[in-house]
C-alpha positions as CSV (number, residue, x, y, z in Angstrom):
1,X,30.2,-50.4,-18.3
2,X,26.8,-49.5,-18.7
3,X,25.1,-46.4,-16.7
4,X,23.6,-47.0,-13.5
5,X,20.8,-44.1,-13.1
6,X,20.4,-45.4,-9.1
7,X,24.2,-44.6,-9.0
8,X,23.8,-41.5,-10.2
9,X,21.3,-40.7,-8.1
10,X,24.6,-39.9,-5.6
11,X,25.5,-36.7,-7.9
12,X,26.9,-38.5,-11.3
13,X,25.2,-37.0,-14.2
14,X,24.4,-38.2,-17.4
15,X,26.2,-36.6,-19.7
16,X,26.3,-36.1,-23.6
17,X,29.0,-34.9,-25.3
18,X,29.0,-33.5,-28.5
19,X,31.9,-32.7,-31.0
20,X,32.0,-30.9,-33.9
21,X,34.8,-30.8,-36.2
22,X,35.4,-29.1,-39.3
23,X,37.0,-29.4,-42.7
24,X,39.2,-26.6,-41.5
25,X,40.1,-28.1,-37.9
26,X,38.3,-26.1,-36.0
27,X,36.7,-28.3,-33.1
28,X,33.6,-27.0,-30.9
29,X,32.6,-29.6,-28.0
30,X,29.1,-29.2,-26.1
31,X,29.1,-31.2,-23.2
32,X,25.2,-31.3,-21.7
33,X,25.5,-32.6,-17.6
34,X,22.0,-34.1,-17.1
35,X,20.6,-34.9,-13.5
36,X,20.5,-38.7,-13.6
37,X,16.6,-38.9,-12.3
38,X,15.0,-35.4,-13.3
39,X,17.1,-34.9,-17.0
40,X,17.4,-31.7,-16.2
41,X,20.4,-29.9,-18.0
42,X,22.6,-28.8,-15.1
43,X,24.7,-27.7,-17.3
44,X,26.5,-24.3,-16.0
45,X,24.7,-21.1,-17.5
46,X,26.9,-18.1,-19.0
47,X,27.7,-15.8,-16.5
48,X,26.5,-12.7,-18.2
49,X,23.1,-13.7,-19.9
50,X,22.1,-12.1,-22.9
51,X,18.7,-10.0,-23.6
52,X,17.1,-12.3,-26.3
53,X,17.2,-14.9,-23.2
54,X,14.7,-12.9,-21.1
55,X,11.3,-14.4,-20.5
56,X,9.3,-11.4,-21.8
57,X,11.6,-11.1,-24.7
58,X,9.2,-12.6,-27.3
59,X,7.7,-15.0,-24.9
60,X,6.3,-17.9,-26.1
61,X,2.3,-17.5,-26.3
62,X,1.5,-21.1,-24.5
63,X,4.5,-20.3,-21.9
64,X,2.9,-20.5,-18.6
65,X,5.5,-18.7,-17.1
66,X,5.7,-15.5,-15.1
67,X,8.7,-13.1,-15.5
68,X,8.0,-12.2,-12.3
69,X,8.8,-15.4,-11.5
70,X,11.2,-16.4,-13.8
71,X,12.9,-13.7,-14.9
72,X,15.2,-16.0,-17.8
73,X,13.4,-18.1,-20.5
74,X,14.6,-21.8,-19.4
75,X,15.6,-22.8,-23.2
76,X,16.6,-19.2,-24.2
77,X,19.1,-19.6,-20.9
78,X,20.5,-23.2,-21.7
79,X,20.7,-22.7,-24.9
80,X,22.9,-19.3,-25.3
81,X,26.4,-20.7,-25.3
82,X,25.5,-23.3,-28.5
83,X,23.9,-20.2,-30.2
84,X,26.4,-18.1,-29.9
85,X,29.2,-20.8,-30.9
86,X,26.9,-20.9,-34.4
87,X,25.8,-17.3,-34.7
88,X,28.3,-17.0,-37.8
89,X,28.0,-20.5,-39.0
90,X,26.2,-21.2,-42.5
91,X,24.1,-24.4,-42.6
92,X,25.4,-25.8,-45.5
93,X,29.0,-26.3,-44.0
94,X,30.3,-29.8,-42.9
95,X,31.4,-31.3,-40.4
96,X,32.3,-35.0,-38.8
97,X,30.1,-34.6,-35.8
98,X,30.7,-37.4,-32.6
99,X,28.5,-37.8,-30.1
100,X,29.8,-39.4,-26.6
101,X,26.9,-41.3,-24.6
102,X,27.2,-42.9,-21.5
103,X,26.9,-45.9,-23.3
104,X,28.1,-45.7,-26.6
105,X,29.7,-43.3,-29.3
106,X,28.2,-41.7,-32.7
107,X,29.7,-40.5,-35.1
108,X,28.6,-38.9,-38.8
109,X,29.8,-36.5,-41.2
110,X,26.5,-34.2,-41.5
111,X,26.1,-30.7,-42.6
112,X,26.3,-28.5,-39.3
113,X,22.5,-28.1,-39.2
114,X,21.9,-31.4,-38.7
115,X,24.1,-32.2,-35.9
116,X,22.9,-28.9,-34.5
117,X,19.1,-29.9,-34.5
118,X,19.7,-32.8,-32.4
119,X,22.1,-31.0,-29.9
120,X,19.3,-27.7,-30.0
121,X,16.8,-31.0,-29.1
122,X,18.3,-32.4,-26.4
123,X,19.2,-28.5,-25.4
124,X,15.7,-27.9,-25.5
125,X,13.6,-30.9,-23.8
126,X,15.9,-31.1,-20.8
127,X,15.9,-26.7,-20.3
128,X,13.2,-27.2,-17.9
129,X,10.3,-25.7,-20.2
130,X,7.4,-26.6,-19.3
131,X,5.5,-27.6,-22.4
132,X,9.5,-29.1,-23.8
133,X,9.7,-31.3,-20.8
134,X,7.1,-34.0,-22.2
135,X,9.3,-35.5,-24.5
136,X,12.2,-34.9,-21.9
137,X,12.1,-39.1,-21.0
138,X,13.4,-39.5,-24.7
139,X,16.9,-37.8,-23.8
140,X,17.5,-40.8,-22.0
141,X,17.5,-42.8,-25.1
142,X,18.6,-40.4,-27.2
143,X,19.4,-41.0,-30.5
144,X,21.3,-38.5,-32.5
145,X,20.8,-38.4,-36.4
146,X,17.6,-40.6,-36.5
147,X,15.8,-41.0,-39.4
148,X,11.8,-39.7,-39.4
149,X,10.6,-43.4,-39.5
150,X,12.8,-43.8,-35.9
151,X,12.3,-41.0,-35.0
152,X,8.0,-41.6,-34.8
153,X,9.0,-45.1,-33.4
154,X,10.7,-43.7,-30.6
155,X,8.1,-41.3,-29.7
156,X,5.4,-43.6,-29.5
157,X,7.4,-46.1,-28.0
158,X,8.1,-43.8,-25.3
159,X,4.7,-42.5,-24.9
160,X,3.0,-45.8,-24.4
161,X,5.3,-46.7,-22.1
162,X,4.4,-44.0,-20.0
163,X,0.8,-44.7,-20.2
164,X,1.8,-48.1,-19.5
165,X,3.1,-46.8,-16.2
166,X,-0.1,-45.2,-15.3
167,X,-1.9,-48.2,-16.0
168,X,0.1,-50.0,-13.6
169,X,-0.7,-47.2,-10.9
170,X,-4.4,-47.4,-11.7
171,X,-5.1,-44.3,-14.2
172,X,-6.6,-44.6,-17.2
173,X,-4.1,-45.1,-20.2
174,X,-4.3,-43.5,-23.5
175,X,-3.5,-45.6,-26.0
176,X,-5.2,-43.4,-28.6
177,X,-2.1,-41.6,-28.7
178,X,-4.4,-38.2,-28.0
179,X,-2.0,-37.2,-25.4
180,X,1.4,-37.5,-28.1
181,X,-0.3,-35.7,-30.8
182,X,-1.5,-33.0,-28.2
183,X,2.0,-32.7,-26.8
184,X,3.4,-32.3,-31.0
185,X,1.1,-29.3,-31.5
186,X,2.1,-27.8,-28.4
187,X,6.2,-28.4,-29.0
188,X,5.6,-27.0,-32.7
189,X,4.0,-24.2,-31.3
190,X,7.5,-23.3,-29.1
191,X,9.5,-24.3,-31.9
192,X,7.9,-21.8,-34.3
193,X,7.6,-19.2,-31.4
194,X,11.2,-19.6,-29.9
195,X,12.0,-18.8,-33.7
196,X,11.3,-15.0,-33.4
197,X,13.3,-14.9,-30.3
198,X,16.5,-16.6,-31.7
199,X,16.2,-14.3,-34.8
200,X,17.7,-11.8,-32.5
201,X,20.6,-13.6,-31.2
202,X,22.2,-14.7,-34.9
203,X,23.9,-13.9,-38.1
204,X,24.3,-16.8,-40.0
205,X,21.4,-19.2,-40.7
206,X,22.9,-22.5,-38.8
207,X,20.6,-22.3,-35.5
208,X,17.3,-21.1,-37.4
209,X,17.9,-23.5,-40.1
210,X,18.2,-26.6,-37.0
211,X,15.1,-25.2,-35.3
212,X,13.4,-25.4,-38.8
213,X,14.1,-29.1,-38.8
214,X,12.7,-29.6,-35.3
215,X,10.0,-27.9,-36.2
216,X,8.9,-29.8,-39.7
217,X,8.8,-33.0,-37.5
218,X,7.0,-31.9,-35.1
219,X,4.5,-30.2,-37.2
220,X,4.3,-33.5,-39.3
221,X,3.9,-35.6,-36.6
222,X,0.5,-34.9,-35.9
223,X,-0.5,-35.4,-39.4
224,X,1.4,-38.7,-40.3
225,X,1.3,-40.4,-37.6
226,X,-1.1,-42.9,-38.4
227,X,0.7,-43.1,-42.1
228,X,4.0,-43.8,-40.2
229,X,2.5,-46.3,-38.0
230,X,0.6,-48.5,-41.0
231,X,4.0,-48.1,-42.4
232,X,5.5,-49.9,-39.3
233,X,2.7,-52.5,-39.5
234,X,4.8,-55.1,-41.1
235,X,7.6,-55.0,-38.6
236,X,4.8,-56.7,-36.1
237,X,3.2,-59.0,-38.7
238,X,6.3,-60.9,-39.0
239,X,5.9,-62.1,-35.8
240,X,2.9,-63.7,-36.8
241,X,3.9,-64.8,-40.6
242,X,2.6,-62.2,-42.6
243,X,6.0,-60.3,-43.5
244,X,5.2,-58.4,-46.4
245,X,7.2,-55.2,-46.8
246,X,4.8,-52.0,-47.7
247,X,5.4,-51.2,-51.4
């Protein structure tokens, strides 16, 4: 059965599971409860939080936040329990990670970093920061162990729909893609930052080395895009009869 988001709407969250297991048999699950409109992580937070979580600790330097306000970095807060379940795991190490959707299961054997990227991602759109939540409506589609080709698909995708949507409510749409490569700079920019503030909180190099890769596409993003995209260009021409794959 497929998910209903207008059901949810009554309480049921969206929820994405995901499963590591190891060479050894060791198994670590991450279960992330989403509110079904918002895609916020509901997710229960430790009970005892730990320092490197504090806004002020190495706060980000676009964060609009106040500690006075908000005394806990949202990401920091939601993402304490996966980095302390890594803190002593290397990178390199393998594992046959599954990932449990509403609608469907994934499964890959990865090196840990790469099924921790896309966990940290989700993690980190849906923490209720305010410069992570613009690419929060891509949770809802979420596609774990994308390649960089789908991966820019599914951005832009995403992003004209939205300006699409404001179209349809009478705004002006930006189909320039100004706003996307805006919103890349700034993510890169928290990625990069949040770095110094998760250097605190590990001993292994699992979680920096995932942050790394979220990092290196959004830094790329803005720079390739319109490579990516001419890339793509073929897809859309067969539509029309002029299929020919880019060398």
């Amino acid at each position: 059965m497929s998910y209903d988001p207008l059901a949810g709407a009554s309480g049921e969250p969206y929820v994405i599971r995901y499963e590591f297991l190891f060479e050894d048999g060791e198994r670590r699950i991450h279960e992330i409860r989403l509110n079904p409109l918002t895609l916020l992580d509901e997710t229960p937070l430790p009970a005892v939080s730990a320092d490197w979580t504090k806004l002020a600790y190495k706060q980000c330097s676009n964060c609009p936040l106040r500690a006075a306000d908000t005394p806990s970095c949202p990401t920091a807060a939601r993402l304490q329990t996966v980095v302390e379940s890594f803190a002593h795991t290397i990178s390199h190490d393998r594992a046959l990670v599954r990932v449990t959707l509403p609608e469907r299961v994934v499964s890959k054997e990865v090196a840990v970093t790469r099924g921790l990227a896309s966990l940290l991602g989700v993690h980190m759109s849906t923490s209720g920061c305010p410069v992570l939540s613009r690419l929060r409506p891509m949770v809802r589609f979420h596609m774990p162990f994308a390649t960089s080709f789908e991966t820019v698909f599914r951005a832009v995708s995403t992003y004209l729909v939205g300006e699409y949507l404001r179209h349809r409510r009478g705004e002006k749409a930006d189909l320039d893609l100004t706003g996307l490569l805006e919103t890349y700079e700034a993510v890169g920019r928290v990625n990069r930052e949040f770095g110094r503030r998760l250097s605190g909180a590990v001993v292994e190099d699992s979680n920096m080395n995932a942050l790394v890769q979220l990092d290196l596409f959004a830094k790329e993003l803005p720079a390739s895009i319109d490579e990516e995209l001419e890339q793509m260009r073929y897809l859309f021409d067969a539509s029309v009869g002029a299929a020919t794959p880019p060398a």
